[in-house]
C-alpha positions as CSV (number, residue, x, y, z in Angstrom):
1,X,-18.3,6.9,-33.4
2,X,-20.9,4.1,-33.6
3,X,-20.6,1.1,-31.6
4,X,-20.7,-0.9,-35.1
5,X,-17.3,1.4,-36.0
6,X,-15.9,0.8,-32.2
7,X,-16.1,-3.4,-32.9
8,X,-15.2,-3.3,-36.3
9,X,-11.4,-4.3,-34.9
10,X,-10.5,-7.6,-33.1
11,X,-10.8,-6.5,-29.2
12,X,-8.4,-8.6,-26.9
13,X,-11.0,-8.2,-24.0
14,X,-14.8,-6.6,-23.2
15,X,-15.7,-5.9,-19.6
16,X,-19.1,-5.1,-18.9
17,X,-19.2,-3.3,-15.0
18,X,-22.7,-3.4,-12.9
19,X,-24.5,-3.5,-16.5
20,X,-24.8,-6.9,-17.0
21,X,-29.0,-7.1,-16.7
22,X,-29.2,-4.1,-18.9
23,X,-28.5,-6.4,-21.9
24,X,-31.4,-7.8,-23.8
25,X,-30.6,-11.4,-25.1
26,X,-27.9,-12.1,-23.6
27,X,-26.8,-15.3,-25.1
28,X,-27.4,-13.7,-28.5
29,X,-25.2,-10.4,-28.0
30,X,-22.4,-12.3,-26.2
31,X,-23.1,-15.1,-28.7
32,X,-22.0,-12.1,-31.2
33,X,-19.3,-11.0,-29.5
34,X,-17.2,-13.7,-29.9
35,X,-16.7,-12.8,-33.7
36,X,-14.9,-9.6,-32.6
37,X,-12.6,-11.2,-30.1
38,X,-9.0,-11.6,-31.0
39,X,-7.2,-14.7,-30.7
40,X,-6.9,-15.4,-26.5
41,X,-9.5,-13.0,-25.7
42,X,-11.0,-12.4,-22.8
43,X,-14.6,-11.1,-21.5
44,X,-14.7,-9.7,-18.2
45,X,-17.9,-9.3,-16.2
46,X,-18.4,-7.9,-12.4
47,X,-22.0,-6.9,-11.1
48,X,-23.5,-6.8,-8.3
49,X,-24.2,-9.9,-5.7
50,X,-28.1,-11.3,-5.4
51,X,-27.2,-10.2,-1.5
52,X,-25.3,-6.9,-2.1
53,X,-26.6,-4.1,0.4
54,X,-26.2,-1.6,-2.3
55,X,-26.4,-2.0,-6.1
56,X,-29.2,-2.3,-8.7
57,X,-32.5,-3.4,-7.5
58,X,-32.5,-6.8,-6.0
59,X,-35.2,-8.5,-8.4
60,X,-32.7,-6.8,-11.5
61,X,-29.8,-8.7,-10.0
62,X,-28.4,-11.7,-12.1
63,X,-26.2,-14.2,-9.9
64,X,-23.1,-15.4,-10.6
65,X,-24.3,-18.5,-11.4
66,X,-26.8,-17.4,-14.2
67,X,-24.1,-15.4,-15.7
68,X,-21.9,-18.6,-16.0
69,X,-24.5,-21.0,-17.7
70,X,-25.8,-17.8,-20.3
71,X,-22.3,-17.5,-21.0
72,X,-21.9,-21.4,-21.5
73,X,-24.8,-21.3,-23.8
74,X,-22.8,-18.0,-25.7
75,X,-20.0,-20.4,-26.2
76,X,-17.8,-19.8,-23.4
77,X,-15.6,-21.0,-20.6
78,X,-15.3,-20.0,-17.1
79,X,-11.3,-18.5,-17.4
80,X,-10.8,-17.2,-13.6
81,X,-13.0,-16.1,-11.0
82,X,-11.7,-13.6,-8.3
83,X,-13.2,-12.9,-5.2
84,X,-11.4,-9.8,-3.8
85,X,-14.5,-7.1,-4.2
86,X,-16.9,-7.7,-1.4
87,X,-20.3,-6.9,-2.8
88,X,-19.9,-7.7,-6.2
89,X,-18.6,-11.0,-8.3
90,X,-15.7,-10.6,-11.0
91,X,-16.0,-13.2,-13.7
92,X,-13.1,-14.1,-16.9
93,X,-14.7,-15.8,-19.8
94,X,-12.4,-17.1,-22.8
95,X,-13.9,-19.0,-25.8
96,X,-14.9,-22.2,-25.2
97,X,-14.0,-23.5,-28.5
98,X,-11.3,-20.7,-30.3
């Protein structure tokens, strides 16, 4: 199954795990996205910290900052941010405007 024929369904959420600078155009593909979320959907993103003593190379790293404002630019809000995993930040995203 293509990924096309995986999306062509509403999704209710998308996580994206330690992958996060492995996606070219980020604004555009999460910008994409948002047509195959479902009604109160949710996009979940946890990589690695800039200051992580393991993960992805450090110059590959993407703070949690960055992530926030590409996502603002995608067209989404900041939903919940948890803080339980120790090297690595864990980010909710809902549509800014459904």
């Amino acid at each position: 199954m293509t990924q096309a024929e995986l999306l062509r369904h509403l999704v209710d959420a998308a996580m994206i795990v330690d992958t996060y600078h492995h996606i070219g155009n980020r604004v555009a593909y999460f910008e994409r996205l948002r047509a195959r979320l479902a009604p109160g959907g949710r996009v979940a993103i946890i990589d690695f910290k800039p200051d992580a003593p393991m993960g992805p190379p450090t110059h590959t790293r993407i703070s949690a900052d960055a992530v926030k404002r590409e996502m603002e630019r995608a067209g989404y809000r900041l939903a919940d941010e948890h803080t339980f995993l120790p090297h690595q930040y864990f980010l909710v995203f809902a549509l800014a405007r459904p």
